[in-house]
Backbone as JSON Lines, residues from 0, in Angstrom:
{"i":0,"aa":"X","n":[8.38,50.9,-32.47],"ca":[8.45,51.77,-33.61],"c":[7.77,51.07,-34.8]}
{"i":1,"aa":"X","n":[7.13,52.14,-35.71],"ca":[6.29,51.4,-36.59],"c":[7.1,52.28,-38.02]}
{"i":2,"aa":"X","n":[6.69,50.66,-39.15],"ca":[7.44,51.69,-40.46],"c":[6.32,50.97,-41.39]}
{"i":3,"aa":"X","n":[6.55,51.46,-42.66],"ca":[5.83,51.3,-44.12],"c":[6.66,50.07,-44.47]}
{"i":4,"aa":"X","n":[6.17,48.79,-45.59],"ca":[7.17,48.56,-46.25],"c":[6.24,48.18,-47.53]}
{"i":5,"aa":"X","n":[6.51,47.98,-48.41],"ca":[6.13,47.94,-49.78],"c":[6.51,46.82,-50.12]}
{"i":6,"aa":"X","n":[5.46,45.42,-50.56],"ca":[5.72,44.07,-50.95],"c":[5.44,43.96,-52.7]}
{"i":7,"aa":"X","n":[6.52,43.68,-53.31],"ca":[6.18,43.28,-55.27],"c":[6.0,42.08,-55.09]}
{"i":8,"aa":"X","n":[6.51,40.97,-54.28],"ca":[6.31,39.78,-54.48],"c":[5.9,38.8,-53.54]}
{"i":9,"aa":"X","n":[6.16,37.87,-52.98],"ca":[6.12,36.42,-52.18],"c":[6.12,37.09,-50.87]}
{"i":10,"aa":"X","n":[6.03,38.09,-50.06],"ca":[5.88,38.79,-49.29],"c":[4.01,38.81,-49.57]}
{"i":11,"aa":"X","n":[3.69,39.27,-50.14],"ca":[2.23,39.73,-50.5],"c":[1.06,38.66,-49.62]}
{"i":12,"aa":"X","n":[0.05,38.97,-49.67],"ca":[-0.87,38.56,-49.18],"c":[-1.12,37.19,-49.87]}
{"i":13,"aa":"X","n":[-1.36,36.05,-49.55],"ca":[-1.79,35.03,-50.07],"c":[-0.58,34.07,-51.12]}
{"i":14,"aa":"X","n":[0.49,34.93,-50.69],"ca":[1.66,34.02,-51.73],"c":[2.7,33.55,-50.41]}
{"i":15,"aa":"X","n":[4.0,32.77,-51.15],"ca":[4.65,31.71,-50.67],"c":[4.89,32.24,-49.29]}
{"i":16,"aa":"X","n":[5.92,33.36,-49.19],"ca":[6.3,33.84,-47.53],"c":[5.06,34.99,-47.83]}
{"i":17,"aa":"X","n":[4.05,34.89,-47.32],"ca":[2.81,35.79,-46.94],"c":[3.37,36.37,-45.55]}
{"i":18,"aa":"X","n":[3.83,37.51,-45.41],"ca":[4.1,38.23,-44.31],"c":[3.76,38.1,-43.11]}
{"i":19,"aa":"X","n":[1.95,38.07,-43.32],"ca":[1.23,38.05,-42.15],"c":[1.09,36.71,-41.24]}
{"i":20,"aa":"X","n":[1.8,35.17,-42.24],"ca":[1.9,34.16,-42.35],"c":[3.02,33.96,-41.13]}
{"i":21,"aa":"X","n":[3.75,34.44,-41.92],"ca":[5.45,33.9,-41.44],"c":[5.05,34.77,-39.84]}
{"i":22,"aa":"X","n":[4.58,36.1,-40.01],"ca":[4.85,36.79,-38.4],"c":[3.68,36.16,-37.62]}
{"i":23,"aa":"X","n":[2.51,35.57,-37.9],"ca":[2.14,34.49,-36.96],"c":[2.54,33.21,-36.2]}
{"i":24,"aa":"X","n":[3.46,32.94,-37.16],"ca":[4.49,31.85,-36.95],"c":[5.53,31.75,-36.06]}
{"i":25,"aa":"X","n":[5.75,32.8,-36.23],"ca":[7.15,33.34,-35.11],"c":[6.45,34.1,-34.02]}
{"i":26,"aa":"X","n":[5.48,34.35,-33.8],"ca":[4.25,35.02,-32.97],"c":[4.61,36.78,-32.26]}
{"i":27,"aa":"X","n":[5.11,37.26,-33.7],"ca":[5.32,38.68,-33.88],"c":[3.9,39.56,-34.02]}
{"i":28,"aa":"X","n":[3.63,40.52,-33.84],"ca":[2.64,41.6,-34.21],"c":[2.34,41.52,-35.82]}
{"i":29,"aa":"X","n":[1.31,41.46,-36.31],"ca":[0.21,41.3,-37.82],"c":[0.86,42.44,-38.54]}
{"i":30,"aa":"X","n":[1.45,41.99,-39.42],"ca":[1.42,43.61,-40.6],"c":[0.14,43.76,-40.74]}
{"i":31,"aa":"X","n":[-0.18,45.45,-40.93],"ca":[-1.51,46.26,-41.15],"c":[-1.37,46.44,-42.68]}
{"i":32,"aa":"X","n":[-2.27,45.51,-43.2],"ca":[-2.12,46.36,-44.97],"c":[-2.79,47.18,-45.2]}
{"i":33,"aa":"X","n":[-2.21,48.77,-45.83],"ca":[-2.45,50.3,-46.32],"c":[-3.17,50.54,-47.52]}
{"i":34,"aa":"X","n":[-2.94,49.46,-48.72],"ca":[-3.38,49.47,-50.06],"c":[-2.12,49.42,-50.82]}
{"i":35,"aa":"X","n":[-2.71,49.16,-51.95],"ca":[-1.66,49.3,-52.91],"c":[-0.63,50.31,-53.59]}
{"i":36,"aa":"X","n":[0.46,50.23,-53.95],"ca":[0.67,51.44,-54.3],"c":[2.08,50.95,-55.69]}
{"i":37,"aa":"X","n":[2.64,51.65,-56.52],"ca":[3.74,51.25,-57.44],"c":[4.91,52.22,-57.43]}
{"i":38,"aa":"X","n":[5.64,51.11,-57.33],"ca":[7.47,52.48,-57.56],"c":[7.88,51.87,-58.88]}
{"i":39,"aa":"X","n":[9.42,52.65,-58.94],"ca":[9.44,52.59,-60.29],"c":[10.52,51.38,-60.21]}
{"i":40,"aa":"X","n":[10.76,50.51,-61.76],"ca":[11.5,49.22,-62.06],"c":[10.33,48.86,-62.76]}
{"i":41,"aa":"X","n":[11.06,47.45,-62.72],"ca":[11.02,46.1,-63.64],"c":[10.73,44.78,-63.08]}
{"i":42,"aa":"X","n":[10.15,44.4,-63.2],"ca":[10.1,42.32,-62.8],"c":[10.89,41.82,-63.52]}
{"i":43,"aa":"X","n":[11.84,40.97,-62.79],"ca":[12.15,39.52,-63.27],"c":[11.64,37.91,-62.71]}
{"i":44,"aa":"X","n":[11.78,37.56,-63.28],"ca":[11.63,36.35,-63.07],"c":[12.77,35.16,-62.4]}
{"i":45,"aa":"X","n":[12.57,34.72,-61.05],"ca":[13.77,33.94,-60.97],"c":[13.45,32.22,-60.99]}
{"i":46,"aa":"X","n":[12.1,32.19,-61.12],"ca":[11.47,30.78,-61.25],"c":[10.08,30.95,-59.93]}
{"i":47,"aa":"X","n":[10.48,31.03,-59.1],"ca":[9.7,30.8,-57.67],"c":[9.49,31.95,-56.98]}
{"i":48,"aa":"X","n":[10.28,33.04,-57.56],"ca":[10.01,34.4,-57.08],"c":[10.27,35.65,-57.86]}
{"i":49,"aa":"X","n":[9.84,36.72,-57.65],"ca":[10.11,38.16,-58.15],"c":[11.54,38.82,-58.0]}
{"i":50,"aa":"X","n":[12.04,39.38,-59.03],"ca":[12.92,40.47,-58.84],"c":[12.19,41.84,-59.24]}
{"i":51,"aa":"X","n":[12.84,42.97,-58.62],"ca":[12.38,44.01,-58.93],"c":[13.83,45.01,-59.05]}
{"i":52,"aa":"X","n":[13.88,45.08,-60.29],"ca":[15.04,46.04,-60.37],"c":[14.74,47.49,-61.07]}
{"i":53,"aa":"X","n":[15.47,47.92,-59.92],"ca":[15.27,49.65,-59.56],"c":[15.49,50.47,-60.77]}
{"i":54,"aa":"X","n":[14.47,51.08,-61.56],"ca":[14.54,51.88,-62.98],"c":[13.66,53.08,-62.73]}
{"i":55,"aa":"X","n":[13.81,53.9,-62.4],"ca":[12.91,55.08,-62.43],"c":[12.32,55.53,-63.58]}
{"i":56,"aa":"X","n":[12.96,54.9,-64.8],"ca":[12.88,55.19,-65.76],"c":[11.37,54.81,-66.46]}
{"i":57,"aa":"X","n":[10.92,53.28,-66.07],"ca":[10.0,52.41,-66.17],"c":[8.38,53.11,-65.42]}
{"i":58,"aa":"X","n":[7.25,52.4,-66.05],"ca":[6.16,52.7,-65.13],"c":[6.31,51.85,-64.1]}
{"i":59,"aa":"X","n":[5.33,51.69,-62.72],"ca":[5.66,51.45,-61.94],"c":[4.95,49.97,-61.4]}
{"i":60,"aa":"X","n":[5.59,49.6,-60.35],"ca":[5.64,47.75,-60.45],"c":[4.23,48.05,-59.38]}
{"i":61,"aa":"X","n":[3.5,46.82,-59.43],"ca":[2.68,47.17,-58.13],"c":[2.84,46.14,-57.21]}
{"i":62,"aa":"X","n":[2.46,46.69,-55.82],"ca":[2.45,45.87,-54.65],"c":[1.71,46.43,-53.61]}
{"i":63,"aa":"X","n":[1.88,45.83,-52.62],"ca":[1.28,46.28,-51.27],"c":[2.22,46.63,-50.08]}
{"i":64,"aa":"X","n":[1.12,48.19,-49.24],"ca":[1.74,48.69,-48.76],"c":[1.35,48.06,-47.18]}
{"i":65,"aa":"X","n":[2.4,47.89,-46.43],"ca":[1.94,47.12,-45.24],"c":[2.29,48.25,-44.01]}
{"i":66,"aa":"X","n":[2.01,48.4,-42.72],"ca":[2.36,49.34,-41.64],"c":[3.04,48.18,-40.88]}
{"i":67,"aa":"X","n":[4.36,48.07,-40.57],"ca":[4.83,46.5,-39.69],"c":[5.59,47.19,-38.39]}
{"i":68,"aa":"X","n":[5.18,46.4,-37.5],"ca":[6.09,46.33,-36.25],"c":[7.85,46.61,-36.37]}
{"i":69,"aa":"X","n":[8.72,47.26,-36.15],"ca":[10.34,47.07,-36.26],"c":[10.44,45.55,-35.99]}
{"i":70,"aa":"X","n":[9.9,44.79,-35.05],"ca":[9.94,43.81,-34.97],"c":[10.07,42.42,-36.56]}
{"i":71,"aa":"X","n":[9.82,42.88,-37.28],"ca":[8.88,42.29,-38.45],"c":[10.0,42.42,-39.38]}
{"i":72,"aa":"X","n":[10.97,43.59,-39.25],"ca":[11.62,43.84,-40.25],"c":[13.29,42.81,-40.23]}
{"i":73,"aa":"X","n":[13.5,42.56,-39.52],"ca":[14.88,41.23,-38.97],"c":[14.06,39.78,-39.88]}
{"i":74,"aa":"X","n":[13.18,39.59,-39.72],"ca":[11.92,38.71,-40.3],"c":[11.85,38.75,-41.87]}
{"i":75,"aa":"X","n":[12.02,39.64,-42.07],"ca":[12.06,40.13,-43.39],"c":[13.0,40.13,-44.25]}
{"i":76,"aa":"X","n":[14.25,40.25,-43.61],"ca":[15.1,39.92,-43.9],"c":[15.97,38.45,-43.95]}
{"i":77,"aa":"X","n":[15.39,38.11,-42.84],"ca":[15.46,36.43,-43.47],"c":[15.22,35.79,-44.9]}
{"i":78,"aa":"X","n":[13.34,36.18,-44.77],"ca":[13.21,35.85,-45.57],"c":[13.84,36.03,-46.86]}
{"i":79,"aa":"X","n":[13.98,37.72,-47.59],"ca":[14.72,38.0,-48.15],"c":[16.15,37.81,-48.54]}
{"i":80,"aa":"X","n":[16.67,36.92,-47.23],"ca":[18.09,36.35,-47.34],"c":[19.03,37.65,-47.69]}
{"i":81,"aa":"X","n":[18.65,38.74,-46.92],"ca":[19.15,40.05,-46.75],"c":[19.96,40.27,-45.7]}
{"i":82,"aa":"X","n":[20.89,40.42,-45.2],"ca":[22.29,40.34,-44.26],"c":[22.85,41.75,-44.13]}
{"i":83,"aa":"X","n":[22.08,42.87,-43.79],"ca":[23.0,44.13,-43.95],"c":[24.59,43.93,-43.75]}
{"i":84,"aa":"X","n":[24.89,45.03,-44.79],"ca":[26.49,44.98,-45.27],"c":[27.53,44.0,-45.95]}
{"i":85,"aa":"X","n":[26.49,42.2,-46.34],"ca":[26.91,41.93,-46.94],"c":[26.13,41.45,-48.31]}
{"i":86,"aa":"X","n":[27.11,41.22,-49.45],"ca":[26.3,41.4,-50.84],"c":[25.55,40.44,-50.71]}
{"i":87,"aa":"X","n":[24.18,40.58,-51.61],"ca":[23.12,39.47,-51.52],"c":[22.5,40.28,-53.11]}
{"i":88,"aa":"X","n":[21.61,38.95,-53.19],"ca":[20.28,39.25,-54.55],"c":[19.8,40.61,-54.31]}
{"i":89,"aa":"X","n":[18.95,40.29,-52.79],"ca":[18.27,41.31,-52.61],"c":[18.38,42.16,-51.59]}
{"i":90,"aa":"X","n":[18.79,43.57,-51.65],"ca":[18.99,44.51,-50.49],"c":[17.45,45.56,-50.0]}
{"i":91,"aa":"X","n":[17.8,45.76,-48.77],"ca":[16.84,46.33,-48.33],"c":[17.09,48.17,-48.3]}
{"i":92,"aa":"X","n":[16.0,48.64,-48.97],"ca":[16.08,50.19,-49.26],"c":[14.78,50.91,-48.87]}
{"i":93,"aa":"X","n":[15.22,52.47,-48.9],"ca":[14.18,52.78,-48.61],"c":[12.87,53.96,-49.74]}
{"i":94,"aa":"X","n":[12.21,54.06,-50.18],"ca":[11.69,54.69,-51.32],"c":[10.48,55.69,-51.13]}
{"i":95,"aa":"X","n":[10.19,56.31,-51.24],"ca":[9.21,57.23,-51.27],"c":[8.17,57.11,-52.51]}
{"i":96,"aa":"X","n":[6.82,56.91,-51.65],"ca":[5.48,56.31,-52.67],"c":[4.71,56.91,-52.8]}
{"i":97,"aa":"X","n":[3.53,56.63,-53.42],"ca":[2.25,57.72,-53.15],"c":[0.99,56.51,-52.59]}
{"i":98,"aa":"X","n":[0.64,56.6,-51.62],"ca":[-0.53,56.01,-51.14],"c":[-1.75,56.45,-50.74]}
{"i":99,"aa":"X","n":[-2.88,56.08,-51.83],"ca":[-3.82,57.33,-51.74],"c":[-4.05,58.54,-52.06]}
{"i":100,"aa":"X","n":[-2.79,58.96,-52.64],"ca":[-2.97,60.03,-52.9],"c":[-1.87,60.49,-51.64]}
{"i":101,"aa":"X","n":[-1.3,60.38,-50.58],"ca":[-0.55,60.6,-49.29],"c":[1.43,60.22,-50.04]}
{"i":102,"aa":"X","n":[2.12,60.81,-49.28],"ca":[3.48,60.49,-49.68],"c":[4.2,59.82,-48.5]}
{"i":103,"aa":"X","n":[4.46,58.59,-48.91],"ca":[4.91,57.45,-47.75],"c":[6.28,57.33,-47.98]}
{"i":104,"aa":"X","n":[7.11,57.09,-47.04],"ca":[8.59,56.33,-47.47],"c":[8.05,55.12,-46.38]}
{"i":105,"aa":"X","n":[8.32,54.3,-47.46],"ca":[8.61,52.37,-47.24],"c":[9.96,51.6,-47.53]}
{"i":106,"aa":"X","n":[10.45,50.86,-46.6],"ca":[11.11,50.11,-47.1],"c":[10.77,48.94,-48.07]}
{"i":107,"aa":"X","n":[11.97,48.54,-48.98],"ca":[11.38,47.33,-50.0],"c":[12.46,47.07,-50.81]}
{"i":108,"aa":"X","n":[12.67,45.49,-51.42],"ca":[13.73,44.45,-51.61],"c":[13.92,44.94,-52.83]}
{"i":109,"aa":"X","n":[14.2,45.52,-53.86],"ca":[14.79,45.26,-55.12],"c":[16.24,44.77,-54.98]}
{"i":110,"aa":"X","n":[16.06,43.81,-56.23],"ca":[17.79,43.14,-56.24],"c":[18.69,44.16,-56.85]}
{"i":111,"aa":"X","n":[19.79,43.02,-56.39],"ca":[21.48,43.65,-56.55],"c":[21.19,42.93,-58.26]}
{"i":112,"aa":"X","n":[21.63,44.26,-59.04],"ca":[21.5,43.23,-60.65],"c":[23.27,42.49,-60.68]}
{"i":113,"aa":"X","n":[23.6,42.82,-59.69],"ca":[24.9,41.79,-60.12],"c":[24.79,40.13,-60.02]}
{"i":114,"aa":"X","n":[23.7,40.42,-59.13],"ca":[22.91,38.57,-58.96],"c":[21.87,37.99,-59.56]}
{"i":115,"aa":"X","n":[21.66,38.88,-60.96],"ca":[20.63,38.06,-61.75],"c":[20.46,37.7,-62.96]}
{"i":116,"aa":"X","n":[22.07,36.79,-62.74],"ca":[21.96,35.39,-63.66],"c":[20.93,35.05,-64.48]}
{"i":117,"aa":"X","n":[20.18,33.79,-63.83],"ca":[19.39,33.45,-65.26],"c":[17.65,33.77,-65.2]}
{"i":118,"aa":"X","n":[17.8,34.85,-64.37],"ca":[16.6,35.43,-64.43],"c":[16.07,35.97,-65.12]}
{"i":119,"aa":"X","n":[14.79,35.86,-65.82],"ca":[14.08,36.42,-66.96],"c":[13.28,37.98,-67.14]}
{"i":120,"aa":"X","n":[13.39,38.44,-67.44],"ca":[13.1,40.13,-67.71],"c":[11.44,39.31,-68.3]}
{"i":121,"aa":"X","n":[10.31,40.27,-67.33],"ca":[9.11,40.02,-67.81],"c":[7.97,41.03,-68.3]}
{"i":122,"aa":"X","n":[7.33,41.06,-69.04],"ca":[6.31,42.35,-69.52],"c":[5.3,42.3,-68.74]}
{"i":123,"aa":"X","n":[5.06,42.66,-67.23],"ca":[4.51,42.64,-66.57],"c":[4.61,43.38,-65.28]}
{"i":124,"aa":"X","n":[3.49,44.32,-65.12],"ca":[3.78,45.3,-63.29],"c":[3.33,44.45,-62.03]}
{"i":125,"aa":"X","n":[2.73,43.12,-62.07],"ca":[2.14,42.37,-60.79],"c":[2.42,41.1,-60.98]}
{"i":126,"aa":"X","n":[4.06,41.06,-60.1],"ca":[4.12,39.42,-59.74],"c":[2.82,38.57,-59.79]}
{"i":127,"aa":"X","n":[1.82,38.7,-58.77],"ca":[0.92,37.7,-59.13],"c":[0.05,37.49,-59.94]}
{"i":128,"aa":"X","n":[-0.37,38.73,-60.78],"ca":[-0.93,38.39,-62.2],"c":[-0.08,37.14,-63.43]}
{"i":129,"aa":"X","n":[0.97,37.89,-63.04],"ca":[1.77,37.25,-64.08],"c":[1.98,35.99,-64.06]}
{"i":130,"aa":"X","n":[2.44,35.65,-62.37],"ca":[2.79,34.01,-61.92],"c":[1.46,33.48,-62.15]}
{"i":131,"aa":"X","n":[0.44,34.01,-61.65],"ca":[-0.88,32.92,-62.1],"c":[-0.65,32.4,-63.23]}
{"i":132,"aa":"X","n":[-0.52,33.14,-64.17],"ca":[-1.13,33.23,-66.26],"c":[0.09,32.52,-66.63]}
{"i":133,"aa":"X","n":[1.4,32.56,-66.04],"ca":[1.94,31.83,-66.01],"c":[1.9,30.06,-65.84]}
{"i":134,"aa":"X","n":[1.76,30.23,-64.54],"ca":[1.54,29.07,-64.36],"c":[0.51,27.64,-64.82]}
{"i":135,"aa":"X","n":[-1.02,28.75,-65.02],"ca":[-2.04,28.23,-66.0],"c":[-1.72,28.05,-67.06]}
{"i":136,"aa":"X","n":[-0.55,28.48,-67.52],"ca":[-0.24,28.17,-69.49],"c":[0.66,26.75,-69.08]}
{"i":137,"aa":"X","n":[1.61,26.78,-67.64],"ca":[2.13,25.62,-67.81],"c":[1.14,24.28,-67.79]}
{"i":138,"aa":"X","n":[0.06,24.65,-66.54],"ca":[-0.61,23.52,-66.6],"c":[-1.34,23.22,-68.32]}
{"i":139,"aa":"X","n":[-1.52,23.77,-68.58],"ca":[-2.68,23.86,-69.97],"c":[-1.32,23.0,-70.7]}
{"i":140,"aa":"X","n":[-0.45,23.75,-71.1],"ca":[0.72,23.25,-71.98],"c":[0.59,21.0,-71.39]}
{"i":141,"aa":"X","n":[0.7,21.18,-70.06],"ca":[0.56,19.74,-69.99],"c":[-0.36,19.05,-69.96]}
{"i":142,"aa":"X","n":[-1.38,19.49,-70.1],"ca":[-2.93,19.29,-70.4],"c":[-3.08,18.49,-68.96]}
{"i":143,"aa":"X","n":[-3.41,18.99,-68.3],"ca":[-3.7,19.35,-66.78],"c":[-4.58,20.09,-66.09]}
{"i":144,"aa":"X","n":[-5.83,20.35,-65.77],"ca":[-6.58,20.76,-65.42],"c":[-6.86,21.21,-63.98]}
């Protein structure tokens, strides 16, 4: 069985748990990436990774849309440190997107806001825009090149 899932953060292509990374590793079937697409919330910041908390209210966060094996999704949840039925940061849901112009339901992690402590609320729709410019102001700040 095949499903959608929608990555805002460290899931994404080329960052810390890179999807396609971790399921080579464990020598699962390749997520297929669809393109991009945005639901609605917020970024936070937890130091090393994204929160995305669920606001319909907000424009929309962006990420990538992947086609994954059922296989992929137990995987995912690791990573996510997601445990159906018991409380965690981040739970796994399911959302309805627009891709292409097409209407997808994907699964995807926004946190439990009862677990986000000292996480920082950020003015920003793309974890990795942000963590870059981020991170370049830290190096610069230490004059570090």
């Amino acid at each position: 069985m095949r499903h959608h899932v929608f990555a805002y953060g460290t899931l994404r292509s080329g960052e810390a748990n890179d999807l396609a990374v971790h399921a080579e590793s464990r020598g699962l079937p390749p997520p297929r990436t669809l393109g991009q697409a945005r639901v609605p919330g917020r970024l936070v910041d937890f130091g090393g990774w994204p929160g995305l908390i669920d606001d319909g209210t907000l424009p929309g966060v962006l990420g990538e849309v992947f086609d994954v094996d059922a296989s992929l999704l137990p995987l995912m949840d690791e990573i996510e440190e997601h445990v159906p039925g018991v409380d965690g940061c981040f739970v796994r849901r399911s959302i309805a997107l627009q891709l292409d112009g097409l209407a997808v339901q994907a699964h995807y992690y926004p946190i439990d806001t009862r677990f986000l402590g000292d996480a920082v609320a950020i003015d920003h729709n793309d974890w990795i825009a942000y963590r870059q410019a981020r991170d370049k102001a830290a190096l610069d700040a230490a004059g570090i090149e």
